[in-house]
C-alpha positions as CSV (number, residue, x, y, z in Angstrom):
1,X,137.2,78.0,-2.5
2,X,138.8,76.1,0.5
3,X,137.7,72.9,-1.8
4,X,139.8,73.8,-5.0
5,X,141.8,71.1,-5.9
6,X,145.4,71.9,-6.6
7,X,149.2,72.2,-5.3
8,X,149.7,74.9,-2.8
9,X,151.2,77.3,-6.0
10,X,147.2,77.1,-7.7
11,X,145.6,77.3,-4.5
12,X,147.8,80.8,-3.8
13,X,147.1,81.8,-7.0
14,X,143.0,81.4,-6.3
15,X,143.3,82.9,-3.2
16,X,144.6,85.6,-4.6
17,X,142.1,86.2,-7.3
18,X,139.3,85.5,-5.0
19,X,141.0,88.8,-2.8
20,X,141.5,91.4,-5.7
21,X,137.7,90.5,-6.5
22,X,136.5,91.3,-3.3
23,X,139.0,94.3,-2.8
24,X,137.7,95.8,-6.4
25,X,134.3,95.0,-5.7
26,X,134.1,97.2,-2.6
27,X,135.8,100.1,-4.5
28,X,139.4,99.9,-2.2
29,X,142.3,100.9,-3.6
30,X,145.7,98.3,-2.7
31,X,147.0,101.2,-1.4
32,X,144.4,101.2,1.9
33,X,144.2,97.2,1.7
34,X,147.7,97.8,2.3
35,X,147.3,100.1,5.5
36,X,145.3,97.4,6.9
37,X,147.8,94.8,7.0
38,X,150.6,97.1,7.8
39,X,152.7,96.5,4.6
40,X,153.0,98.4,1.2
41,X,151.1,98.3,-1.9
42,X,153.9,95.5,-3.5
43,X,152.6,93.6,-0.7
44,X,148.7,93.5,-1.9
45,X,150.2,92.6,-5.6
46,X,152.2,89.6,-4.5
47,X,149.0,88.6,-2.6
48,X,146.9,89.3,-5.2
49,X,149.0,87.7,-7.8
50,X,149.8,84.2,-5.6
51,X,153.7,85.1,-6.0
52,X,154.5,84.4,-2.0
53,X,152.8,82.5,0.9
54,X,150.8,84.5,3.3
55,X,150.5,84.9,6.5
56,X,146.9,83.7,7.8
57,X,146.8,87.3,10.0
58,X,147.1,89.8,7.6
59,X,144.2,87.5,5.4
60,X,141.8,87.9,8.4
61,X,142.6,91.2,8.1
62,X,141.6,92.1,4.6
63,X,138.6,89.7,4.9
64,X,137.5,92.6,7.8
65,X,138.2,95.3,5.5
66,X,136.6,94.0,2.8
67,X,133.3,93.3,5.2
68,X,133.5,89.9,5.1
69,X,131.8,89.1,8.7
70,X,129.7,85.2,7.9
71,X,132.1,82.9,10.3
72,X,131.4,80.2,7.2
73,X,132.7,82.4,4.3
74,X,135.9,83.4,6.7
75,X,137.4,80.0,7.9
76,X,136.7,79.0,4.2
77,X,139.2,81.5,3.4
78,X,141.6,81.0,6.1
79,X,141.2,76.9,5.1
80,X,142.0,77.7,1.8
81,X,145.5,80.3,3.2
82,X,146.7,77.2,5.3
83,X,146.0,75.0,2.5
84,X,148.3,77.3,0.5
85,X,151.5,77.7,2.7
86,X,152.3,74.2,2.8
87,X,155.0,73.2,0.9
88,X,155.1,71.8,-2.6
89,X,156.4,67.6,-2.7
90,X,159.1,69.5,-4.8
91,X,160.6,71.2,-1.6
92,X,162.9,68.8,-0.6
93,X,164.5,69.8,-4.2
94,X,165.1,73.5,-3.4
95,X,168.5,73.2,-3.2
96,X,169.0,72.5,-6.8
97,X,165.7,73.9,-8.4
98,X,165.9,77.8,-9.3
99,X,162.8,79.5,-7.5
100,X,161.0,80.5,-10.8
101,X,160.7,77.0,-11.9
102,X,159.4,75.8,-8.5
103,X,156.3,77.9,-9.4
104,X,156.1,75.7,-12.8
105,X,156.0,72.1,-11.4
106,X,153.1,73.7,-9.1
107,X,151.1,74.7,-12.1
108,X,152.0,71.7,-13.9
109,X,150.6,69.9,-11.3
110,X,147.1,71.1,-11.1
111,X,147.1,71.4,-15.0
112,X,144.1,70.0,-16.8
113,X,145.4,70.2,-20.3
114,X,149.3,71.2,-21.4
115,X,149.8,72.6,-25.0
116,X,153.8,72.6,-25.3
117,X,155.8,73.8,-28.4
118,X,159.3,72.5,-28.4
119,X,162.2,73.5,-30.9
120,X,165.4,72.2,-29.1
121,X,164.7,69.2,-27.1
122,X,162.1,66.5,-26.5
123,X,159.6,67.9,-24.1
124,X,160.7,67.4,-20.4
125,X,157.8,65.6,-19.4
126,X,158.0,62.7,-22.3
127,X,162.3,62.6,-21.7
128,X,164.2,59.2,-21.4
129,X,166.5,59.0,-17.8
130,X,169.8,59.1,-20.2
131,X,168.3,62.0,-22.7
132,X,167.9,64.1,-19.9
133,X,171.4,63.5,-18.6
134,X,172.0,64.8,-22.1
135,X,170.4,67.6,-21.4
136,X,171.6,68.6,-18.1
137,X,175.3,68.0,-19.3
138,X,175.3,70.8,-21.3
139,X,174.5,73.0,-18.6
140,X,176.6,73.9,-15.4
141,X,175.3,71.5,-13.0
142,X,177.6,69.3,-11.1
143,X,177.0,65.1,-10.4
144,X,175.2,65.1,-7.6
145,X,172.7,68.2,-9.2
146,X,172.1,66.7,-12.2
147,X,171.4,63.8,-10.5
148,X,169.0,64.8,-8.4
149,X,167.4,66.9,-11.1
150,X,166.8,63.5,-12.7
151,X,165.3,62.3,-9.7
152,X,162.4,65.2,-9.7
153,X,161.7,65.0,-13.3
154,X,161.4,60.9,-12.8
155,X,158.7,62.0,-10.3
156,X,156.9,64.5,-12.7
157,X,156.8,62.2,-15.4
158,X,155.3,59.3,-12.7
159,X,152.7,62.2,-11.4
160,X,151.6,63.2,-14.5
161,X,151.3,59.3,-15.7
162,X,148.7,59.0,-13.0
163,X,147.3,62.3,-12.3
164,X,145.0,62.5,-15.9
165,X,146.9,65.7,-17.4
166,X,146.2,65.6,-21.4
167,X,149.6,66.7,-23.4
168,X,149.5,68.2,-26.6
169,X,153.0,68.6,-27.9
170,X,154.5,69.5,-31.0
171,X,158.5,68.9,-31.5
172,X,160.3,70.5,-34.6
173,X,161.5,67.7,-36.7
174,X,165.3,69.0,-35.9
175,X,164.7,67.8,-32.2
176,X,164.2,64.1,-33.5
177,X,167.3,63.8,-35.3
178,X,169.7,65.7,-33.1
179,X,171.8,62.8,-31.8
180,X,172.0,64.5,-28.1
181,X,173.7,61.8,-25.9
182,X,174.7,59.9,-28.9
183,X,172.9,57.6,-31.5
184,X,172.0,55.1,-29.0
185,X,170.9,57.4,-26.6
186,X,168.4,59.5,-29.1
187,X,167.4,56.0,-30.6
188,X,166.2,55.1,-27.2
189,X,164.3,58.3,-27.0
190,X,162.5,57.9,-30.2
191,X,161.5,54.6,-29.5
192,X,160.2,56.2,-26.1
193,X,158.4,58.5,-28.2
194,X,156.8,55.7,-30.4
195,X,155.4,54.0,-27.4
196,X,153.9,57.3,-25.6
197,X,152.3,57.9,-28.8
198,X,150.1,55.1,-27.9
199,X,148.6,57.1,-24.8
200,X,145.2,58.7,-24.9
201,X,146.6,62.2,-22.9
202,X,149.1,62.5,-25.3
203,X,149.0,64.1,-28.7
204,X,151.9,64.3,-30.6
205,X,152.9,66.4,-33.8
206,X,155.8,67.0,-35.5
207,X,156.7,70.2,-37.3
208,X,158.5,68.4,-40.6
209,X,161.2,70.1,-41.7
210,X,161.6,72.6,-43.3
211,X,158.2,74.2,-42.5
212,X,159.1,77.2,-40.0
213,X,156.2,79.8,-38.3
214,X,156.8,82.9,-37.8
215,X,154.4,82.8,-35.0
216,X,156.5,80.9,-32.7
217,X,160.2,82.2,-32.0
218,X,160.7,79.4,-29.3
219,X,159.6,76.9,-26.6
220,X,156.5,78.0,-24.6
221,X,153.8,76.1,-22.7
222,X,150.2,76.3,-22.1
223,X,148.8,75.4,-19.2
224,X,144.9,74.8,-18.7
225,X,143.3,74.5,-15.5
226,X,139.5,73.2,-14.7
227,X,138.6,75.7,-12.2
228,X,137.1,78.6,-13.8
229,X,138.4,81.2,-11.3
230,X,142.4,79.9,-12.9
231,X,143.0,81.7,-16.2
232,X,145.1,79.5,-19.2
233,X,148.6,80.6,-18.3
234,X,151.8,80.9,-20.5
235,X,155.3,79.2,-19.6
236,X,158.3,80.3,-21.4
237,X,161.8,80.0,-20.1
238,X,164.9,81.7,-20.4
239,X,168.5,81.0,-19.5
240,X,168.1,82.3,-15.9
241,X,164.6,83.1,-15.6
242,X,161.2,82.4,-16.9
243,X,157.9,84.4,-17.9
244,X,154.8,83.8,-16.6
245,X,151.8,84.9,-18.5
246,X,147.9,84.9,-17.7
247,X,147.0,88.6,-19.5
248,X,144.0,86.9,-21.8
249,X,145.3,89.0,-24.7
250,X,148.9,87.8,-24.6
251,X,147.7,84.5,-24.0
252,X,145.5,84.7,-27.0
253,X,148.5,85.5,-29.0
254,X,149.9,82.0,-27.7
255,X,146.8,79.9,-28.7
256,X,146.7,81.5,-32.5
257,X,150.6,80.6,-32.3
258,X,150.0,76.8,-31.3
259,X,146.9,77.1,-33.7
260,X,149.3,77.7,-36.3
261,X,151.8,75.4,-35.4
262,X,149.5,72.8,-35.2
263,X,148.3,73.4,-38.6
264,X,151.7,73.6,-40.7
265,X,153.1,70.2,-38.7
266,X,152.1,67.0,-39.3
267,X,149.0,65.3,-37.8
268,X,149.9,62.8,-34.9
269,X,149.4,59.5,-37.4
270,X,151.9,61.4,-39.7
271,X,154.2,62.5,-36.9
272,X,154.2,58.8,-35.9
273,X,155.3,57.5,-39.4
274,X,158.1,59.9,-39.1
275,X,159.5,58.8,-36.1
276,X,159.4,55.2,-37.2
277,X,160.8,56.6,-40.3
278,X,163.4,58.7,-38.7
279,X,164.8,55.0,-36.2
280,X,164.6,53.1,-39.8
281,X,167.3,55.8,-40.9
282,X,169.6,55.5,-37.5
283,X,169.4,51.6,-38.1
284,X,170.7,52.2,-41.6
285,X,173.6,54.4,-40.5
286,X,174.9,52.1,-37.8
287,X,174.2,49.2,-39.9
């Protein structure tokens, strides 16, 4: 455990696991695990689920409850508890980041593979600099936020560039033509898009229009991991919030939808004609 590789919000998340197996294992209810580290049964879950950092006492603790006495197996443990309380590289954005997407970047991080479904904007991760100033005017943030928003998704993009994440992502054909930021601006974008196409760890589709699934009502993400102990989790975001989901049925429901998606849009050769298609069409209406 203590060498899992992965931001501090994968590395909770494990530890977490790795406690509600040894907890269940030795028939304990949350609600004693909870006596022993003098908290309350919400406590054990946010453990358990890797929602909070954790204080390295109150693991030693549950590690003696649970019988766990080799000096090895514990410091592994406590390695891998002080491994998760350090702050994300995002941190220094906390002022402008909501806390429920800060848990995002973390996964996104660690991801092995990222299946994304996109019906209203180019996926964030694939975004020009002045499309996501598009993006960012239409919500309430002021200058100097949107700015620095820029700044951290400049610094995903460059960490996913290197860090050997495969993306899968399908766009709606609608996304492609909407001139967000103006003609130049989305013609700048698509020409972006072109290029990444290029790129092994990307796959690209396009859902033509006017082909619509029932299966997907909007956005969502997939996230993959390669440690076996990190189930594929769901990303989908709302206005003010965003759902997290790792429940293997719900998740299943997910894959058929992307499965299904994937099927009904156009293969990425196809997808690629129809962007080059879609700049011929802006070159004749500014020509």
């Amino acid at each position: 455990m203590a060498d899992a590789v992965g931001g501090p919000t994968v590395l909770r998340l494990l530890l977490g696991a790795q406690l509600r197996r040894l907890r269940e294992s030795r028939g304990i209810s949350a609600q004693e695990a909870a006596r022993a580290i003098r908290g309350s049964e919400s406590k054990i879950s946010r453990i358990e689920l890797g929602r909070n950092a954790v204080r390295e006492i109150d693991i030693a603790d549950l590690l003696t409850l649970y019988g766990i006495t080799d000096k090895a197996e514990r410091e592994q443990m406590l390695l891998l508890a002080s491994r998760a309380n350090q702050p994300g590289w995002w941190h220094r954005y906390h002022d402008v980041l909501p806390g429920w997407f800060q848990a995002y970047i973390g996964l996104e991080e660690s991801a092995q593979s990222i299946r994304t479904y996109d019906a209203q904007f180019m996926p964030a991760l694939l975004q020009t600099e002045d499309y996501a100033a598009a993006v960012l005017a239409l919500g309430d943030y002021s200058l100097d936020e949107a700015e620095r928003l820029i700044v951290l998704l400049k610094e995903r993009q460059r960490r996913f560039a290197v860090g050997g994440t495969r993306l899968w992502a399908i766009i709606d054909e609608v996304v492609l033509r909407r001139p967000l930021g103006g003609r130049g601006v989305l013609r700048a974008q698509l020409e972006c898009l072109r290029d990444a196409c290029r790129q092994p760890s990307l796959t690209l589709q396009v859902t033509p229009f006017p082909e619509l699934s029932y299966a997907a009502p909007g956005s969502f993400s997939i996230l993959r991991f390669a440690d076996a102990d990190m189930p594929d989790m769901v990303y989908a975001e709302q206005l003010t919030s965003a759902t997290y989901i790792d429940k293997r049925a719900e998740v299943e429901r997910y894959l058929l939808a992307m499965e299904r998606l994937s099927v009904v849009s156009a293969s990425p050769a196809e997808s690629l004609d129809l962007i080059t298609s879609i700049l011929t069409d802006l070159d004749l209406a500014t020509s």
